[in-house]
C-alpha positions in Angstrom: 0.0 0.0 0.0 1.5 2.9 -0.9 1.3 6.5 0.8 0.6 5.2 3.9 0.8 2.3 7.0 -2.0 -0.7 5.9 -4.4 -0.9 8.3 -3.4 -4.5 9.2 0.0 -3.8 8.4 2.8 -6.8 7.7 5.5 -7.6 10.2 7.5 -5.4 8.1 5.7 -2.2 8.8 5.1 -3.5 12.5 8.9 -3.6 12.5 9.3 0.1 11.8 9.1 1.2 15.1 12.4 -0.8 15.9 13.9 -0.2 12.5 17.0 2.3 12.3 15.5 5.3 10.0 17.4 6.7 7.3 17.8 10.3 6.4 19.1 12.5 4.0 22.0 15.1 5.6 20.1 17.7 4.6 16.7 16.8 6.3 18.0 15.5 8.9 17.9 18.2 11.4 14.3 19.1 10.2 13.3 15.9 10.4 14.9 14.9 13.8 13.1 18.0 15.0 9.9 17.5 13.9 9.6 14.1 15.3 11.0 15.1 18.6 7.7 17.0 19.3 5.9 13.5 18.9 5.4 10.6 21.1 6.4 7.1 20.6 2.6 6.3 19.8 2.8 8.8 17.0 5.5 7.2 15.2 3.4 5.8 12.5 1.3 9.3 12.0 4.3 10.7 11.8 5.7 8.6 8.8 2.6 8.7 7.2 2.3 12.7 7.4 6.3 12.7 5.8 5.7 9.9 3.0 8.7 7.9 4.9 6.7 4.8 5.0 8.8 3.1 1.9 12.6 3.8 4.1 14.8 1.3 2.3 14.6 4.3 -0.6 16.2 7.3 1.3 19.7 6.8 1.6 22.7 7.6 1.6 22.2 9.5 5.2 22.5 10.2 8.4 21.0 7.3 10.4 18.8 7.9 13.7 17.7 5.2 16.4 13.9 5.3 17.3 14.0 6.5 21.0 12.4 4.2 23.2 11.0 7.4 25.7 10.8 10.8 24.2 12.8 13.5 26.4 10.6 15.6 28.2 10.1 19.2 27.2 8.6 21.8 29.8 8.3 24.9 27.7 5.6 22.1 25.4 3.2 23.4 27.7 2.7 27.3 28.6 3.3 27.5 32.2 4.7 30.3 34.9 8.2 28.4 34.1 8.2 30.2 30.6 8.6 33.6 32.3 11.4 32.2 35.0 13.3 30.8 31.6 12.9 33.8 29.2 14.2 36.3 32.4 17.2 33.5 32.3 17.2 34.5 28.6 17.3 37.9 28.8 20.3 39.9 28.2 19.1 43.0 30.4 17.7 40.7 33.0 20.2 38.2 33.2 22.8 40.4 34.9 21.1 40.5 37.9 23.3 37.8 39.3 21.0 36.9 41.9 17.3 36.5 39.8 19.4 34.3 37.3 20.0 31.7 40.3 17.1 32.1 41.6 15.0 31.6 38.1 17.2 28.4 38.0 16.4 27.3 41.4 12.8 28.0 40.5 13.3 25.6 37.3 15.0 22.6 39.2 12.0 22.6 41.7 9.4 22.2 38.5 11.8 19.6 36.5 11.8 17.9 40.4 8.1 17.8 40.6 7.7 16.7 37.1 10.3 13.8 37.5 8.6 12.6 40.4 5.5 11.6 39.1 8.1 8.7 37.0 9.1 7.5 40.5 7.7 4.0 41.9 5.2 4.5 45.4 3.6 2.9 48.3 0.8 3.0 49.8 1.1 4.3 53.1 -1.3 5.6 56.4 -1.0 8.6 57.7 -2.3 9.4 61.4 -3.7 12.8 61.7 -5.5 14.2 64.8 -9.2 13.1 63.3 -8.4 9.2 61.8 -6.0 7.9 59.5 -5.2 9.0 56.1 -3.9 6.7 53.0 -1.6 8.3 50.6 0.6 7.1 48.0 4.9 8.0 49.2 7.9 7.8 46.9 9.4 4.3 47.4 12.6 5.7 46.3 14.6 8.6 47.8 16.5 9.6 44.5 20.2 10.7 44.7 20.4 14.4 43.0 23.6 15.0 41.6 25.1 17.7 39.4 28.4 19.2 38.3 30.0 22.3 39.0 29.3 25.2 39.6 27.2 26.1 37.2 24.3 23.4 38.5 24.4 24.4 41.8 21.3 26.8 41.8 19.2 24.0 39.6 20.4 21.5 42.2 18.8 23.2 45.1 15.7 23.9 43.5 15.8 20.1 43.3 16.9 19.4 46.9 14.4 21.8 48.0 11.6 19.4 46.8 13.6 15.9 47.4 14.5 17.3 50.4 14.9 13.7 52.3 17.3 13.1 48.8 21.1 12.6 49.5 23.5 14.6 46.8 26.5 14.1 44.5 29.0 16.1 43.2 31.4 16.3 40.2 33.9 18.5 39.3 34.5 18.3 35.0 36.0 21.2 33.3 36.4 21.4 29.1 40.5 21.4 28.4 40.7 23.9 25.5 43.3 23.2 23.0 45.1 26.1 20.5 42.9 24.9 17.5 39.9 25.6 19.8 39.1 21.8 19.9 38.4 20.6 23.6 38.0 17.7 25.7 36.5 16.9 29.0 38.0 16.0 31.9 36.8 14.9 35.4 38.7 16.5 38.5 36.7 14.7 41.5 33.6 12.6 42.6 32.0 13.1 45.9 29.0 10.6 45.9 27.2 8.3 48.5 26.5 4.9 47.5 24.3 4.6 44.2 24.0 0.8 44.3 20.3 0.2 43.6 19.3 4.0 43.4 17.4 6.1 41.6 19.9 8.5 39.9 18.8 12.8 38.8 22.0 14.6 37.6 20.7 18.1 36.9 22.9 20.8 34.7 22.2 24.1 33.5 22.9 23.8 29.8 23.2 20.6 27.5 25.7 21.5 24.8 27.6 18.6 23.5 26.5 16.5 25.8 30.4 15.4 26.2 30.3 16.3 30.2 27.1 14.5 30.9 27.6 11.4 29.4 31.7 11.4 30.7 30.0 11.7 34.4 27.2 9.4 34.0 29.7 6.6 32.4 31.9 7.6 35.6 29.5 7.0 37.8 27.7 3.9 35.9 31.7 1.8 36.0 31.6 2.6 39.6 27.9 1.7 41.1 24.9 -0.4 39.5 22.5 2.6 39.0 18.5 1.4 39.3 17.4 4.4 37.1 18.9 7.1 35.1 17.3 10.8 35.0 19.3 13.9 32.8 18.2 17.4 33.9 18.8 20.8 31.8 17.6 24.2 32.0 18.2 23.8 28.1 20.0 21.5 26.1 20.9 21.3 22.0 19.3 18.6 19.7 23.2 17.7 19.4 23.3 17.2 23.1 20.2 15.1 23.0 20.9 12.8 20.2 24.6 12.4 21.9 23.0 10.9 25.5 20.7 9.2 23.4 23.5 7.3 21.8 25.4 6.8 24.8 23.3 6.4 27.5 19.7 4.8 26.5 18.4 3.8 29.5 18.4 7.5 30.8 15.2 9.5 30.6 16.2 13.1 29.7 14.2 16.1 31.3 14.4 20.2 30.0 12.7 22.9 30.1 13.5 23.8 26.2 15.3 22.6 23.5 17.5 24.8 20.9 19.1 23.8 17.7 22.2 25.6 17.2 26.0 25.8 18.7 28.7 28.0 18.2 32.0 26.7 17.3 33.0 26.8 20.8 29.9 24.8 21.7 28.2 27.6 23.2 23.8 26.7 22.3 22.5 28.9 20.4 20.3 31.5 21.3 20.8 29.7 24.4 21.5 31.9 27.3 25.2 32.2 27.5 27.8 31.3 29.8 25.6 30.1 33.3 28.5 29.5 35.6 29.4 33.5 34.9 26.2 34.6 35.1 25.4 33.0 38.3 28.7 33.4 39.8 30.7 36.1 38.3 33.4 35.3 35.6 36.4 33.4 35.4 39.8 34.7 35.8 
């Protein structure tokens, strides 16, 4: 059937949502943007509505993995939160050191409350001065963790709501070389135990992706992690599709999504450097 998905569709087509999709260089960052504002059940709308349902034809390309959970995306939905991130934004606004952290800390306590409705519960009773109450309690105290310095402020909005949550920390800095290549390099760990935990590493910005997947690797070789959650303020569809790769067992969490980098990997429009603006530059 051409044009479309049959009805009763063969094992082929049922096999599409497994199948490695194929895209020309040129489309490819339309394309992978489009879909990323779709679920997983809209997979086969979504080849339908871009005549992709015949694949085997469009290549040579750049190849993309159907996602098995689509990252989550705050600004989706018009909230308070789009103000807190467009003062973040803001060139005039931003320099008020103090309204940029706490805008963050404001975020990381909405990306908190949003990742907590993923966790696992329990039924527990309550005894208040009248009778006894059931409610449903986190089974899981998840470890929040982050790298500095310029997570900090998104890390407390997150302790502030996990506030029974133990924390790690990591020290990673990017190496710069002359040609204005870099690489990135871990100075220090300072975690409890994540045997068996539930794992949130929150960070302001999402570039490359290079310094998130480094840590989470880091941390991975050193403990057997029960769940994987990536937080960002904002990250790059490069910084996406680069956890994706690397780490597809992690559920990634942001409160928007940008499509451009500058050749020093800054995300473009982005909001510039975060560590700087919330702390005050660099010698």
């Amino acid at each position: 059937m051409s044009g479309g998905l049959s009805p009763n569709p063969s094992p082929r087509e049922r096999g599409l949502r497994n199948k490695r999709l194929s895209f020309r260089t040129s489309d490819s960052e339309e394309k992978s943007s489009a879909f990323d504002t779709h679920g997983v059940k809209d997979f086969s709308s979504y080849l339908v509505r871009n005549n992709m349902t015949d694949l085997d034809s469009r290549a040579p390309c750049v190849s993309l993995t159907m996602p098995t959970i689509q990252p989550f995306i705050l600004n989706k939905t018009n909230s308070i939160a789009n103000q807190f991130l467009a003062e973040m934004r803001d060139e005039n606004i931003q320099q008020d050191k103090f309204r940029f952290r706490q805008n963050q800390e404001r975020l990381g306590g909405i990306l908190a409350y949003e990742i907590s409705k993923s966790l696992q519960y329990t039924e527990a009773e309550v005894q208040t001065p009248l009778g006894i109450a059931t409610v449903n309690m986190p089974a899981d105290e998840p470890v929040i963790g982050t790298i500095m310095r310029a997570g900090l402020p998104f890390h407390q909005g997150f302790i502030n709501f996990f506030d029974r949550s133990p924390s790690a920390f990591v020290t990673a800095f990017r190496k710069v070389k002359k040609s204005g290549d870099f690489t990135i390099q871990l100075n220090h760990i300072s975690s409890p135990d994540l045997t068996g935990k539930v794992l949130i590493i929150c960070d302001t910005m999402l570039a490359t992706g290079q310094s998130m997947v480094l840590v989470c690797k880091e941390l991975m070789a050193l403990y057997e992690i029960k769940a994987l959650h990536i937080a960002c303020v904002i990250a790059s569809t490069e910084g996406i599709a680069h956890v994706r790769a690397n780490l597809p067992k992690a559920r990634i969490w942001t409160c928007a999504v940008d499509d451009e980098m500058t050749s020093k990997a800054y995300i473009v429009p982005g909001l510039g450097d975060a560590g700087d603006l919330a702390f005050g530059e660099k010698a």
